[in-house]
Biopython code that builds the backbone (N, CA, C, O; Angstrom):
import numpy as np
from Bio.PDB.StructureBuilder import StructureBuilder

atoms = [
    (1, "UNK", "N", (-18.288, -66.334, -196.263)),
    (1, "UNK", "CA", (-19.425, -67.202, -196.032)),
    (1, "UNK", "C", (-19.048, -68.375, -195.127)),
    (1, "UNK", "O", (-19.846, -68.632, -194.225)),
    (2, "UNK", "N", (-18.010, -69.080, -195.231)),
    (2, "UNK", "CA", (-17.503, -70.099, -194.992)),
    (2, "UNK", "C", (-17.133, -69.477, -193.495)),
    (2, "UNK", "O", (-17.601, -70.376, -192.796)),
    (3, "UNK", "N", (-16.780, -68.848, -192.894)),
    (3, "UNK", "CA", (-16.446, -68.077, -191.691)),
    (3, "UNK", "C", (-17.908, -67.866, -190.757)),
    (3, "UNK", "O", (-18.074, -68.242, -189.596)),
    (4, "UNK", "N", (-18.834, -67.197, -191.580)),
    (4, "UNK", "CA", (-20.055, -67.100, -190.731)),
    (4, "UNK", "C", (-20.765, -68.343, -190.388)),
    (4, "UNK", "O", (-21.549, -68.387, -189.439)),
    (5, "UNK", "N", (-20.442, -69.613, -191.334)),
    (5, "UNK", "CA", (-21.301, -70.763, -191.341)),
    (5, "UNK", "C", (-20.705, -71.375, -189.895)),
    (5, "UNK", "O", (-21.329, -72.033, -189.063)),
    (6, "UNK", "N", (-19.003, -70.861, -189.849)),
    (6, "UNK", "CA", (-18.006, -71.448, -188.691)),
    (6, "UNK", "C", (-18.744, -71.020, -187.405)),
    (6, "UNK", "O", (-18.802, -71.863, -186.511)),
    (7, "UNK", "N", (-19.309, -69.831, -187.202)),
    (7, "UNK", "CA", (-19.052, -68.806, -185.980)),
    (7, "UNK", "C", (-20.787, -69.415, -185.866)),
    (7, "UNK", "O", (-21.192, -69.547, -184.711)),
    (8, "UNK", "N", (-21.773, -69.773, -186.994)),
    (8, "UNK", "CA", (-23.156, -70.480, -186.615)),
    (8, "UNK", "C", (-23.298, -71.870, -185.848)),
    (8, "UNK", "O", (-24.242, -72.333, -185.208)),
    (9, "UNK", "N", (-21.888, -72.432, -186.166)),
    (9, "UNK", "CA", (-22.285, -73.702, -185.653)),
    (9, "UNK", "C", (-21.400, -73.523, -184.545)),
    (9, "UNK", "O", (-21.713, -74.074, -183.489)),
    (10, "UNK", "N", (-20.305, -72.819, -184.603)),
    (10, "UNK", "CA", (-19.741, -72.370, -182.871)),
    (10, "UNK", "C", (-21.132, -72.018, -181.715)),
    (10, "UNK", "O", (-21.180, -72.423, -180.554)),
    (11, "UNK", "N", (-22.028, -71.295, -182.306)),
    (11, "UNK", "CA", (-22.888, -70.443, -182.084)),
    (11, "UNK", "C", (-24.047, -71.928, -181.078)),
    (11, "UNK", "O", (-24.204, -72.255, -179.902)),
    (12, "UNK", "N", (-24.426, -72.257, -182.039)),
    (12, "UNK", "CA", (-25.255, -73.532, -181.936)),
    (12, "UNK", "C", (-24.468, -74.684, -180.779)),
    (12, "UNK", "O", (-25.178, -75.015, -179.829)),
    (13, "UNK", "N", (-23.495, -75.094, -180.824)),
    (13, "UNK", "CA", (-22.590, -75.829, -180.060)),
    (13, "UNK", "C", (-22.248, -74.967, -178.517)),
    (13, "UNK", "O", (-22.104, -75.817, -177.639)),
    (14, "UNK", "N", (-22.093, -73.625, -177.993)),
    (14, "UNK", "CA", (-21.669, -73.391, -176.975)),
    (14, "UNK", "C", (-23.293, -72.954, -176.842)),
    (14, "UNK", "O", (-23.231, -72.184, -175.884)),
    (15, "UNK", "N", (-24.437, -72.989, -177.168)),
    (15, "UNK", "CA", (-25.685, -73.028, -176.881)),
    (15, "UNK", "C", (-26.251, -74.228, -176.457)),
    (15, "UNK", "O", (-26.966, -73.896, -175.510)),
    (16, "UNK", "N", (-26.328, -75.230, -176.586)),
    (16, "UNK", "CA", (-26.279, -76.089, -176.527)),
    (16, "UNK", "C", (-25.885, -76.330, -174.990)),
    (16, "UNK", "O", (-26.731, -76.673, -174.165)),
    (17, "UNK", "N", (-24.467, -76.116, -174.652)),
    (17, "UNK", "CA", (-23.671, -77.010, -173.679)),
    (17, "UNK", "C", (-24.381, -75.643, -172.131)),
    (17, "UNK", "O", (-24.495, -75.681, -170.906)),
    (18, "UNK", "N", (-24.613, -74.824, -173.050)),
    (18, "UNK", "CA", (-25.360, -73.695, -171.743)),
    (18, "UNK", "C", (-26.615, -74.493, -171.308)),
    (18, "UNK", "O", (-27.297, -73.568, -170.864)),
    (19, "UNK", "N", (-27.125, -75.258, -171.198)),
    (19, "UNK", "CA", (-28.318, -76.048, -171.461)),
    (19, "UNK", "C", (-28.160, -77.461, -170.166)),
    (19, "UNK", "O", (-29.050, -78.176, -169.704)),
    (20, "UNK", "N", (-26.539, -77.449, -169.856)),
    (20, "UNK", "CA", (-26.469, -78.897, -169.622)),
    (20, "UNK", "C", (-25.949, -80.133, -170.067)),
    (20, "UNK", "O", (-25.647, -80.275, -171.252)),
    (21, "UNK", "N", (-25.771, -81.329, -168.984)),
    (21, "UNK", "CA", (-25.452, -82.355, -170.598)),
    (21, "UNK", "C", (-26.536, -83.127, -170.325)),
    (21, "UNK", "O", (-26.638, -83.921, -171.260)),
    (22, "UNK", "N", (-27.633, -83.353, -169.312)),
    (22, "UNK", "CA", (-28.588, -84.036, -169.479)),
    (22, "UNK", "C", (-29.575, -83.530, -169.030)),
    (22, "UNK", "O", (-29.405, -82.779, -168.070)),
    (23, "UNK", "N", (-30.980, -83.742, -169.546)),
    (23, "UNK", "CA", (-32.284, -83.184, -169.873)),
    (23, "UNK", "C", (-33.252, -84.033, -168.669)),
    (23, "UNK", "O", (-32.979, -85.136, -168.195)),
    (24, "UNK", "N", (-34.324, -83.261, -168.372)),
    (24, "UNK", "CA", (-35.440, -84.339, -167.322)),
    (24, "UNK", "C", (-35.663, -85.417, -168.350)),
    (24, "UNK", "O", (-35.896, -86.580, -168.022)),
    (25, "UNK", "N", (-35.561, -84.854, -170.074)),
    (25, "UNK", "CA", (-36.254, -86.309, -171.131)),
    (25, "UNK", "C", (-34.737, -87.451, -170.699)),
    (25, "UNK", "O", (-35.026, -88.646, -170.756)),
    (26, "UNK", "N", (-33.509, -87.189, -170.370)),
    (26, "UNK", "CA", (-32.296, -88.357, -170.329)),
    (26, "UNK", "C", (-32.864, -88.925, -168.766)),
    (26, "UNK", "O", (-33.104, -90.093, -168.462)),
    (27, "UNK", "N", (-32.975, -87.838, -168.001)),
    (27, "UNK", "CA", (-33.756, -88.803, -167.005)),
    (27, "UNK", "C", (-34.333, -89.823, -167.272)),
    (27, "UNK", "O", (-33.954, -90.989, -167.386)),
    (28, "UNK", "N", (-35.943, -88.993, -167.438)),
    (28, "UNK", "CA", (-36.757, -90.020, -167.901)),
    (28, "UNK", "C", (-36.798, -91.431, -168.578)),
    (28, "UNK", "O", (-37.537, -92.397, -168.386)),
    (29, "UNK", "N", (-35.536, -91.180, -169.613)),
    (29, "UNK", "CA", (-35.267, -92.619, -170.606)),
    (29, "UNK", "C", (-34.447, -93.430, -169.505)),
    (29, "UNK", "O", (-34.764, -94.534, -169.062)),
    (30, "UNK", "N", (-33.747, -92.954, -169.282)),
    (30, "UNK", "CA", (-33.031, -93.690, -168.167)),
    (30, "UNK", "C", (-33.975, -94.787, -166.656)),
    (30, "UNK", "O", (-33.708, -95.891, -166.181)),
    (31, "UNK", "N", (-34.980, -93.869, -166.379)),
    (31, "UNK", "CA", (-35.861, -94.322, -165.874)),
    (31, "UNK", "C", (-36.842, -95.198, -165.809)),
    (31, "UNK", "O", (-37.328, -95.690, -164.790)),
    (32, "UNK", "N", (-37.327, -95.520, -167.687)),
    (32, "UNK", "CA", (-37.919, -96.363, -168.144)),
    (32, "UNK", "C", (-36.461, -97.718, -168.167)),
    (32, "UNK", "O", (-36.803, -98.876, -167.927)),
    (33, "UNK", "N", (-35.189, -97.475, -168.415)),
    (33, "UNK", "CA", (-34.266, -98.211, -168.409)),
    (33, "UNK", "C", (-34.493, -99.372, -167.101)),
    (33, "UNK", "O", (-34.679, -100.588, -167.140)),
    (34, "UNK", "N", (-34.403, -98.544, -166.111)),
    (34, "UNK", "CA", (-34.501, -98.721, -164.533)),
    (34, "UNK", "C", (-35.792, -99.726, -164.425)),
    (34, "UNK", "O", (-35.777, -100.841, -163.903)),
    (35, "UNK", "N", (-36.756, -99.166, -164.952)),
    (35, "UNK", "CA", (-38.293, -100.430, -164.839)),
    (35, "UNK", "C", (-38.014, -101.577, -165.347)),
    (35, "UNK", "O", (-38.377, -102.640, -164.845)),
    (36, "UNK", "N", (-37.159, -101.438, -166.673)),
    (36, "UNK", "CA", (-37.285, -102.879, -167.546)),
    (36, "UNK", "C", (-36.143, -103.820, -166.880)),
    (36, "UNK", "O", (-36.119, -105.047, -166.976)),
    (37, "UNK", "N", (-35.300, -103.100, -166.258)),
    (37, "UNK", "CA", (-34.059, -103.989, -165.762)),
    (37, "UNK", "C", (-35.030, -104.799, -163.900)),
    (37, "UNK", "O", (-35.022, -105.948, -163.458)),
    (38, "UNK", "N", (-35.662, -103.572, -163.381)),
    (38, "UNK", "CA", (-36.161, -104.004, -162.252)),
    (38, "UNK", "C", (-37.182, -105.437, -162.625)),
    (38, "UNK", "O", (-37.118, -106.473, -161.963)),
    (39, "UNK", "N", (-37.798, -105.304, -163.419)),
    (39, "UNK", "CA", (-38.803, -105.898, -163.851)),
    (39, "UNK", "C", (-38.501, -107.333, -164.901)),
    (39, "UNK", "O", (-39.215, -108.157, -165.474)),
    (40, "UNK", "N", (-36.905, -107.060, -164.757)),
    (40, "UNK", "CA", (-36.634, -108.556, -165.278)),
    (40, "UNK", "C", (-36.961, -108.798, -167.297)),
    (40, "UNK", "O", (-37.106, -109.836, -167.943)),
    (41, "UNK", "N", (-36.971, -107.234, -167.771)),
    (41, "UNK", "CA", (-37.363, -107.069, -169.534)),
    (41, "UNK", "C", (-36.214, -106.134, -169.883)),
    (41, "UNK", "O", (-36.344, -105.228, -170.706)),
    (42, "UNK", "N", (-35.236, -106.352, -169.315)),
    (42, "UNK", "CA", (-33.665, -105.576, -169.545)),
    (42, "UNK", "C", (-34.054, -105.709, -171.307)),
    (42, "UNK", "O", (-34.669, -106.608, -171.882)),
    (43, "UNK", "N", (-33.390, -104.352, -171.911)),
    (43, "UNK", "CA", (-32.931, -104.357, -173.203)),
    (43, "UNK", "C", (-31.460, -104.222, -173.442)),
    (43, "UNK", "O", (-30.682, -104.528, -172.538)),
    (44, "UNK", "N", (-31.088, -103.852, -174.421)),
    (44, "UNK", "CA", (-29.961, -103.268, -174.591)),
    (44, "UNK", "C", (-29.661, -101.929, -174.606)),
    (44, "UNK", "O", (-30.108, -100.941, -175.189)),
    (45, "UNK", "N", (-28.294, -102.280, -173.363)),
    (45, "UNK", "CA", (-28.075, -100.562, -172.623)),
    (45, "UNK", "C", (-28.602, -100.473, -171.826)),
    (45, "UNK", "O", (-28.084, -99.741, -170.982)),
    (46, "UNK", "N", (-30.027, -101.119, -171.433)),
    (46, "UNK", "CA", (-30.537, -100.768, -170.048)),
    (46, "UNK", "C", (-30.065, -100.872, -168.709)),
    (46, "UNK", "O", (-30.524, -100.211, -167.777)),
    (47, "UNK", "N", (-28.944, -101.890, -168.598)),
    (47, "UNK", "CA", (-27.923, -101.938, -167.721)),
    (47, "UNK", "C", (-27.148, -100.790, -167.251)),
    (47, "UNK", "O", (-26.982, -100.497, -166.067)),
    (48, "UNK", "N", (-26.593, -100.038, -168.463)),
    (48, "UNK", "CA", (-25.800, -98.739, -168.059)),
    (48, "UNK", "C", (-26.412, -97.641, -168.452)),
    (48, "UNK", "O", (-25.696, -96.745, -168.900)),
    (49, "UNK", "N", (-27.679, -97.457, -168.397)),
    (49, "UNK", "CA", (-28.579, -96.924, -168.593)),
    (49, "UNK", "C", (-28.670, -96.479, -166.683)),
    (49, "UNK", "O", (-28.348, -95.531, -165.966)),
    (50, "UNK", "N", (-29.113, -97.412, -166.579)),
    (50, "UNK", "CA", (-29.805, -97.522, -165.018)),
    (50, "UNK", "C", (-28.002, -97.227, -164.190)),
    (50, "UNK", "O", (-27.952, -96.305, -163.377)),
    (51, "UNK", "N", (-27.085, -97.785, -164.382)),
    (51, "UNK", "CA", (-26.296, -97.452, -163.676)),
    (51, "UNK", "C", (-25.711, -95.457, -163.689)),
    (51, "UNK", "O", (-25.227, -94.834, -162.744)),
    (52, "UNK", "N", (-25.966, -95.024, -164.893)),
    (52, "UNK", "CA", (-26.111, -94.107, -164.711)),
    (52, "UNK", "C", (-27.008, -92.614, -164.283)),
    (52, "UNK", "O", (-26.675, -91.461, -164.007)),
    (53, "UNK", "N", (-28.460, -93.443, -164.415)),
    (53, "UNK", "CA", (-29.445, -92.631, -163.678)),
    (53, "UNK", "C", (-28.970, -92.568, -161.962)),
    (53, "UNK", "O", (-29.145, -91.555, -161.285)),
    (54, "UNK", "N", (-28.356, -93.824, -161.429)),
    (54, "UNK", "CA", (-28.004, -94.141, -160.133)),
    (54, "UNK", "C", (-27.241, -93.318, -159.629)),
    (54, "UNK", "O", (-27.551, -92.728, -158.594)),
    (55, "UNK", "N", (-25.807, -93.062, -160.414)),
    (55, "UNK", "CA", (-25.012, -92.451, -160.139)),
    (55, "UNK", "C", (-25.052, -91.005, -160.437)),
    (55, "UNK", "O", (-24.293, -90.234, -159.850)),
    (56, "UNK", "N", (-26.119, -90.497, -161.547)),
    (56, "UNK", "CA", (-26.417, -89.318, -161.615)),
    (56, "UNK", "C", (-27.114, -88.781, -160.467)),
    (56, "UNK", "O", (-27.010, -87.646, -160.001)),
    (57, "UNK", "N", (-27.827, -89.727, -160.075)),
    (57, "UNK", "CA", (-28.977, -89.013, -158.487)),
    (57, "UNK", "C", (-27.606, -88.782, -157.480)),
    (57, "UNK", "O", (-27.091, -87.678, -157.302)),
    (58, "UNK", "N", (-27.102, -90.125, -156.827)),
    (58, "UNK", "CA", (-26.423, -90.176, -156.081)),
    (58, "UNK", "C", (-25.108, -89.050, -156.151)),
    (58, "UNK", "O", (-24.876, -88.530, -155.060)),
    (59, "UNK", "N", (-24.477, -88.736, -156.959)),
    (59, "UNK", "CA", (-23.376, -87.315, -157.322)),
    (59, "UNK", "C", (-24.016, -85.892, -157.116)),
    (59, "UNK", "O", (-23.369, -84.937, -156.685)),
    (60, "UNK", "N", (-25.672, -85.824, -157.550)),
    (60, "UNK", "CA", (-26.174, -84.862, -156.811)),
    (60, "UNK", "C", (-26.619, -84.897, -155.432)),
    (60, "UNK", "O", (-26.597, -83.890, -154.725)),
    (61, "UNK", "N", (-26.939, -85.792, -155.114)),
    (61, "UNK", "CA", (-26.641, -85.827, -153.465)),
    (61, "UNK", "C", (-25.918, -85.833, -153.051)),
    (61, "UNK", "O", (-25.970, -85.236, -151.975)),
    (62, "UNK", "N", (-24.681, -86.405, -153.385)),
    (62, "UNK", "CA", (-23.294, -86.393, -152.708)),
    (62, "UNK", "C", (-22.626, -84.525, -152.514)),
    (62, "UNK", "O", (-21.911, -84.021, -151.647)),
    (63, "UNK", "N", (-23.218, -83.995, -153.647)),
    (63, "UNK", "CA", (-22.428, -82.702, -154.147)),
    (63, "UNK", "C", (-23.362, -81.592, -153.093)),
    (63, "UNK", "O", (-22.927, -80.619, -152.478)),
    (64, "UNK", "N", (-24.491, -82.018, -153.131)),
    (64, "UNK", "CA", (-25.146, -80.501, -152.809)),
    (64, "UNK", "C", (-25.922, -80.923, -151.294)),
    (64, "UNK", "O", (-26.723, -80.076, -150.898)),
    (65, "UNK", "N", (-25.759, -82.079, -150.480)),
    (65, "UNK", "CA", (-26.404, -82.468, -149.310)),
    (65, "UNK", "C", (-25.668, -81.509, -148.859)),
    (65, "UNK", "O", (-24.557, -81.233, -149.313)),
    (66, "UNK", "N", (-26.355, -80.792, -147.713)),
    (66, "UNK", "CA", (-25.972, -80.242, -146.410)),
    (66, "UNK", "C", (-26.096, -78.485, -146.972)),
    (66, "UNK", "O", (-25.604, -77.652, -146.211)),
    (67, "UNK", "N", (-26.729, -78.000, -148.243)),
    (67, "UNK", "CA", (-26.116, -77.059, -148.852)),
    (67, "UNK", "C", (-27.719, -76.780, -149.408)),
    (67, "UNK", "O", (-28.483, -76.049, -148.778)),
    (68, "UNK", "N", (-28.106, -77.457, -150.654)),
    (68, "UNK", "CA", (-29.382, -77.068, -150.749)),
    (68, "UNK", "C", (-30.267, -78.093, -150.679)),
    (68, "UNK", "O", (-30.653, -78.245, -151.838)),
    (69, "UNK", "N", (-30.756, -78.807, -150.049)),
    (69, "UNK", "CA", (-31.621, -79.909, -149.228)),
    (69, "UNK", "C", (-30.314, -80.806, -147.922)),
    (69, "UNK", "O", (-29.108, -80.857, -147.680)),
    (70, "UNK", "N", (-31.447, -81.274, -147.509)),
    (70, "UNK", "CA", (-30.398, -81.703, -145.964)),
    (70, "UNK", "C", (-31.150, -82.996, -146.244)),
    (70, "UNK", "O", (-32.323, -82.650, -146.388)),
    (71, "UNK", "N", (-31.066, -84.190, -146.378)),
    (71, "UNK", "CA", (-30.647, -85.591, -146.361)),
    (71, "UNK", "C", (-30.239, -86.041, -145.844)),
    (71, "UNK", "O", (-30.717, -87.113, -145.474)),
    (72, "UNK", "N", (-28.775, -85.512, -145.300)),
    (72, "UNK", "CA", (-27.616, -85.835, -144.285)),
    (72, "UNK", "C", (-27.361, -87.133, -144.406)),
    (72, "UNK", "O", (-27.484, -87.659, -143.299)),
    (73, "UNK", "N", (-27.057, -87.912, -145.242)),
    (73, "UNK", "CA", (-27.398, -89.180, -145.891)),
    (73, "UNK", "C", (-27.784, -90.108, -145.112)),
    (73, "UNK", "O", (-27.191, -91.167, -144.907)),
    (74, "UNK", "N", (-28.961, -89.694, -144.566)),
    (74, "UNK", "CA", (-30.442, -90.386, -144.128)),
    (74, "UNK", "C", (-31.293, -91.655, -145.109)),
    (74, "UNK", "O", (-32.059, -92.601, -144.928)),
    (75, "UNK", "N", (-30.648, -91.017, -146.126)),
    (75, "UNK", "CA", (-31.740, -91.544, -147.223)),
    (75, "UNK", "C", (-31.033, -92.631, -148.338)),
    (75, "UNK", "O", (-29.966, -92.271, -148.837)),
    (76, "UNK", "N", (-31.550, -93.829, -148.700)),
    (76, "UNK", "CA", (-30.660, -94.537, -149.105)),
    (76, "UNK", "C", (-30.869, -94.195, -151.061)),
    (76, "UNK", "O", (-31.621, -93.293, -151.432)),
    (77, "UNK", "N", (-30.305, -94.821, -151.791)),
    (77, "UNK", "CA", (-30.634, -94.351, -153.266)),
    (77, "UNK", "C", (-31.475, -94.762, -153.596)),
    (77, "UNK", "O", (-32.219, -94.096, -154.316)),
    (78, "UNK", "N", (-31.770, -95.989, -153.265)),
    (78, "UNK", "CA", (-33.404, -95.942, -153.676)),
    (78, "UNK", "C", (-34.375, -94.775, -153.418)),
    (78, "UNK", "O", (-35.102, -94.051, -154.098)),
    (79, "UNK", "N", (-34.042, -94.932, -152.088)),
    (79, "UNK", "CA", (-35.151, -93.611, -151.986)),
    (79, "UNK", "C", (-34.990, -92.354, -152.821)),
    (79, "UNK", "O", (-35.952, -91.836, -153.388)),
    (80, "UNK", "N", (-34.061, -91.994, -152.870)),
    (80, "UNK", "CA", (-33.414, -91.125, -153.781)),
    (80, "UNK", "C", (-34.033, -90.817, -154.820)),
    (80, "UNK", "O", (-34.576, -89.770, -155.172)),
    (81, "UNK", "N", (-33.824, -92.586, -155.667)),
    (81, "UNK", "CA", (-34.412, -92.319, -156.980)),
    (81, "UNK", "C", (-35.758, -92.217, -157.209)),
    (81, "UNK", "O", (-36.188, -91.596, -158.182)),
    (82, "UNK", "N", (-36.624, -92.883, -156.238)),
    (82, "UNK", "CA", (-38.140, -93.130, -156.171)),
    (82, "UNK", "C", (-38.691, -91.390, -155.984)),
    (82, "UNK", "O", (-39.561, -90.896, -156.702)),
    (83, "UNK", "N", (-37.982, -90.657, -154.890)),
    (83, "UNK", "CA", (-38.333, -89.333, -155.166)),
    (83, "UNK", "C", (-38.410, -88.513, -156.446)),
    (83, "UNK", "O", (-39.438, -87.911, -156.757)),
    (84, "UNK", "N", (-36.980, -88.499, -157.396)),
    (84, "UNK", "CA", (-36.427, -87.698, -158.275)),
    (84, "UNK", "C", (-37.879, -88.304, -159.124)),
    (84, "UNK", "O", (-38.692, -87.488, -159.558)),
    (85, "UNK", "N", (-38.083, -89.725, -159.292)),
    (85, "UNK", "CA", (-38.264, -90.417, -160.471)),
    (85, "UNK", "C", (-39.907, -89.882, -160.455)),
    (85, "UNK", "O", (-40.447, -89.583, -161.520)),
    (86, "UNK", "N", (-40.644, -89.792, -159.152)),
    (86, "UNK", "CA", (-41.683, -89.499, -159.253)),
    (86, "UNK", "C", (-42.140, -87.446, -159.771)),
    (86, "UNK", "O", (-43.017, -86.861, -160.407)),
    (87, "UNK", "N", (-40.858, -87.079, -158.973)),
    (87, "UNK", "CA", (-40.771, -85.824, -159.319)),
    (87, "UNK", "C", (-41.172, -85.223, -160.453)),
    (87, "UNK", "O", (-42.123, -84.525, -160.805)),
    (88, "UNK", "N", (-39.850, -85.836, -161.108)),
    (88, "UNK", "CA", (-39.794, -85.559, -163.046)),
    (88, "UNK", "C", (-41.369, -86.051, -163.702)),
    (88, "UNK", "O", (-42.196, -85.459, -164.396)),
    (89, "UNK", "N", (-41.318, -87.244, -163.183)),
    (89, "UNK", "CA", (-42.505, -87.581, -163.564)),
    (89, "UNK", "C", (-43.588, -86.875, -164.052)),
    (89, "UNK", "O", (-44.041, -86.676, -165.179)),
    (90, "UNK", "N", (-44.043, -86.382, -162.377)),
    (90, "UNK", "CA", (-45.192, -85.298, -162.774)),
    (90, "UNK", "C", (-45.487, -84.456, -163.325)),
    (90, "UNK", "O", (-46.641, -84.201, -163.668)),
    (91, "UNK", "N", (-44.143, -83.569, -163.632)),
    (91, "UNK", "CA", (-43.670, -82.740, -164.349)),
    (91, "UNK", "C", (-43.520, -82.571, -166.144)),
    (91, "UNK", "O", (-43.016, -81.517, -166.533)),
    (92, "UNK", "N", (-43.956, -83.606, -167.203)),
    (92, "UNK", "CA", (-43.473, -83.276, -168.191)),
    (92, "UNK", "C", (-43.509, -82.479, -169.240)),
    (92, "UNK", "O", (-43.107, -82.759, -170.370)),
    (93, "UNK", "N", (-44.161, -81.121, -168.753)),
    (93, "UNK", "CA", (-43.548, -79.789, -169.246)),
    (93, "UNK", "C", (-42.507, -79.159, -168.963)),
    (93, "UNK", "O", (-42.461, -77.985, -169.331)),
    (94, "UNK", "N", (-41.306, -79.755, -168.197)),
    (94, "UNK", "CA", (-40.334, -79.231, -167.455)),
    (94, "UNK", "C", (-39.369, -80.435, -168.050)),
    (94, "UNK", "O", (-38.205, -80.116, -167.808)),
    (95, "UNK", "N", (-39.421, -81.530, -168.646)),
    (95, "UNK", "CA", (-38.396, -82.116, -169.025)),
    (95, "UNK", "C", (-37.658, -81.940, -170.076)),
    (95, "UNK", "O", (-36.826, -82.827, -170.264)),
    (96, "UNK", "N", (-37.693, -80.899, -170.989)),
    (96, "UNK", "CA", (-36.411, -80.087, -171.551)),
    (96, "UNK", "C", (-35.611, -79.292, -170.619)),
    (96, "UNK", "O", (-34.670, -78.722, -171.172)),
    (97, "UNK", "N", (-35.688, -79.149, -169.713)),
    (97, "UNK", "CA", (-34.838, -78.734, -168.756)),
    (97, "UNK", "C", (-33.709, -78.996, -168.273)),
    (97, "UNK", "O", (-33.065, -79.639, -169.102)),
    (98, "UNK", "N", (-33.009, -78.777, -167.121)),
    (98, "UNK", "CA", (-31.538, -79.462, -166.991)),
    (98, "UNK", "C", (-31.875, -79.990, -166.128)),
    (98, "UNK", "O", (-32.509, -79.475, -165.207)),
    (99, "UNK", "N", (-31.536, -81.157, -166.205)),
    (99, "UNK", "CA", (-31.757, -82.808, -165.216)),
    (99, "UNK", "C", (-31.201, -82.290, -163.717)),
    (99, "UNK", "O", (-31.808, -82.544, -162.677)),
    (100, "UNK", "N", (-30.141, -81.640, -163.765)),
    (100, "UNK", "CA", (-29.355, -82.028, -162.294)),
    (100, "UNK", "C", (-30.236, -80.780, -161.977)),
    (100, "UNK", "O", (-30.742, -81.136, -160.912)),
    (101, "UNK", "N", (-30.727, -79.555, -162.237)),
    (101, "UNK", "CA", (-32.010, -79.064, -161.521)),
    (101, "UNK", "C", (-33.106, -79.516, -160.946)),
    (101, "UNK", "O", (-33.543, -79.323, -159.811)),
    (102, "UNK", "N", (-33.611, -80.289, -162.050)),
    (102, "UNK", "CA", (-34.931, -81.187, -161.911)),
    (102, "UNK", "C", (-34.886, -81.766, -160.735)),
    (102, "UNK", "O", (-35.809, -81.554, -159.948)),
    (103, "UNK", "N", (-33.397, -82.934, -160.239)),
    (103, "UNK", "CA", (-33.543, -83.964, -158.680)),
    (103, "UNK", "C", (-33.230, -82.731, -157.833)),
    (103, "UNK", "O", (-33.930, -82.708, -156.821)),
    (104, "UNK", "N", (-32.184, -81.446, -157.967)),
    (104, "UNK", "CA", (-31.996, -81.166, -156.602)),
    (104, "UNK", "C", (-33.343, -80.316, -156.383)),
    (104, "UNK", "O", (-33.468, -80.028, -155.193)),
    (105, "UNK", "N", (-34.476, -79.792, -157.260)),
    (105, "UNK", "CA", (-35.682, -79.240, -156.765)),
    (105, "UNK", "C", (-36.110, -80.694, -156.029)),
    (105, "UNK", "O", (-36.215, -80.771, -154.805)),
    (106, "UNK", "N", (-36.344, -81.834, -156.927)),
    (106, "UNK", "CA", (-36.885, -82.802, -156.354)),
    (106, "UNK", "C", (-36.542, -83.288, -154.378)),
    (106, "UNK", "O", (-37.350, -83.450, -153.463)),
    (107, "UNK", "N", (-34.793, -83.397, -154.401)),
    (107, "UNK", "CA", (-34.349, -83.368, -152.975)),
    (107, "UNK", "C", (-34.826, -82.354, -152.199)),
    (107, "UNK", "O", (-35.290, -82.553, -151.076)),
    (108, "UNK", "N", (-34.719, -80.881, -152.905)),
    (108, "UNK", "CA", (-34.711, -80.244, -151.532)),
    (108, "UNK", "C", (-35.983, -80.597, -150.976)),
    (108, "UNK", "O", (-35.954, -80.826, -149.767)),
    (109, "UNK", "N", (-37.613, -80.750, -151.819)),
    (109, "UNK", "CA", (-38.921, -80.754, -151.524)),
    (109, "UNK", "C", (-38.750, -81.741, -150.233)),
    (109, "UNK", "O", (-39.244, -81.453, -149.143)),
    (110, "UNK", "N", (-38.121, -82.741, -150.427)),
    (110, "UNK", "CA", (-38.382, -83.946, -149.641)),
    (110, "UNK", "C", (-37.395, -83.534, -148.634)),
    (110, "UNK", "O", (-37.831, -83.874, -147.534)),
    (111, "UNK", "N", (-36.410, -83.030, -148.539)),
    (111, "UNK", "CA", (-35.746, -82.984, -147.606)),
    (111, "UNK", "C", (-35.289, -81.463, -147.322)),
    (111, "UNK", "O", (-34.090, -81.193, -147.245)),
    (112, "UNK", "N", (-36.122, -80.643, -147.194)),
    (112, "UNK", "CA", (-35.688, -79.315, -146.736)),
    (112, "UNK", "C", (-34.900, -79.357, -145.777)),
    (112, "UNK", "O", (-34.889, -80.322, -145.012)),
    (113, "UNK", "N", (-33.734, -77.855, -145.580)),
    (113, "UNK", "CA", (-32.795, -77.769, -144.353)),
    (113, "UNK", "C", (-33.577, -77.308, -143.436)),
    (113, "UNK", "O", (-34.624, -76.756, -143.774)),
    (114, "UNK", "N", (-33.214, -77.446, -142.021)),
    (114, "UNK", "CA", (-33.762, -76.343, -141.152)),
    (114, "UNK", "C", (-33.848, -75.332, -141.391)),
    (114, "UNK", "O", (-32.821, -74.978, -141.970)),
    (115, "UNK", "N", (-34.632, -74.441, -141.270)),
    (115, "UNK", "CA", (-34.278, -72.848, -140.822)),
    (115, "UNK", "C", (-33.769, -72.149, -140.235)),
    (115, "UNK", "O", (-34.487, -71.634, -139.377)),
    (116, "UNK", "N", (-32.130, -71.611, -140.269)),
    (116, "UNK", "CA", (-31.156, -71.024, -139.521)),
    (116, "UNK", "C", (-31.875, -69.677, -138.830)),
    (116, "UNK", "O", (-32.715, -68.879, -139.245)),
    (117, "UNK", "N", (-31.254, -69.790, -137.772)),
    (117, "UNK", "CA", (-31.372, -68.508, -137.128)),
    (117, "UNK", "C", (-30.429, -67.566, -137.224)),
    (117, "UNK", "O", (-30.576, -66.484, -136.655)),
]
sb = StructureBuilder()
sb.init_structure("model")
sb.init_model(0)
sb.init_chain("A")
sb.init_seg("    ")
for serial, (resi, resn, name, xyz) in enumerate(atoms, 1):
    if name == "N":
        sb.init_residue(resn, " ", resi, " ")
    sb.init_atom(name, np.array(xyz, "f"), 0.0, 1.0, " ", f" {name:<3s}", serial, name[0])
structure = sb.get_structure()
């Protein structure tokens, strides 16, 4: 018994991490983070809250520009985030999803590559 309960929560745990480590909903919270700090109603955490929505956009741009959306870092992080942020936004039947999907659909929309010949 004690063995199957092991191999359920193994089970549950590498399910889990197939998933991602952050969701369009960690976006999102992160995002509301981002308003209250812009807006001068910082809470607690909202500081590294927002520093990590930043650096989460920006690592997917850094990683996948030139590959699946072209940016060519044209685009500064604000803009970045104002895209992703409106993206997810519209979307919230899609925010159980995996976050770093969610911005690079969001990038490529805004910044499609050319069309190779």
């Amino acid at each position: 018994m004690k063995k199957m309960l092991a191999i359920a929560a193994m089970i549950g745990v590498f399910g889990q991490a197939n998933a991602g480590f952050f969701t369009g909903s960690n976006i999102m919270e992160w995002v509301e983070s981002d308003d209250r700090v812009v807006q001068n109603r910082g809470q607690q955490n909202d500081d590294q809250r927002r520093i990590l929505l930043l650096g989460y956009i920006a690592g997917i741009n850094d990683s996948l520009d030139g590959y699946a959306f072209c940016s060519l870092n044209k685009a500064s992080v604000a803009q970045l985030l104002a895209i992703t942020k409106n993206y997810i936004a519209a979307r919230p039947a899609r925010w159980g999803e995996k976050g770093s999907n969610l911005v690079m659909e969001a990038l490529k929309g805004a910044f499609p590559c050319p069309k190779r010949r």
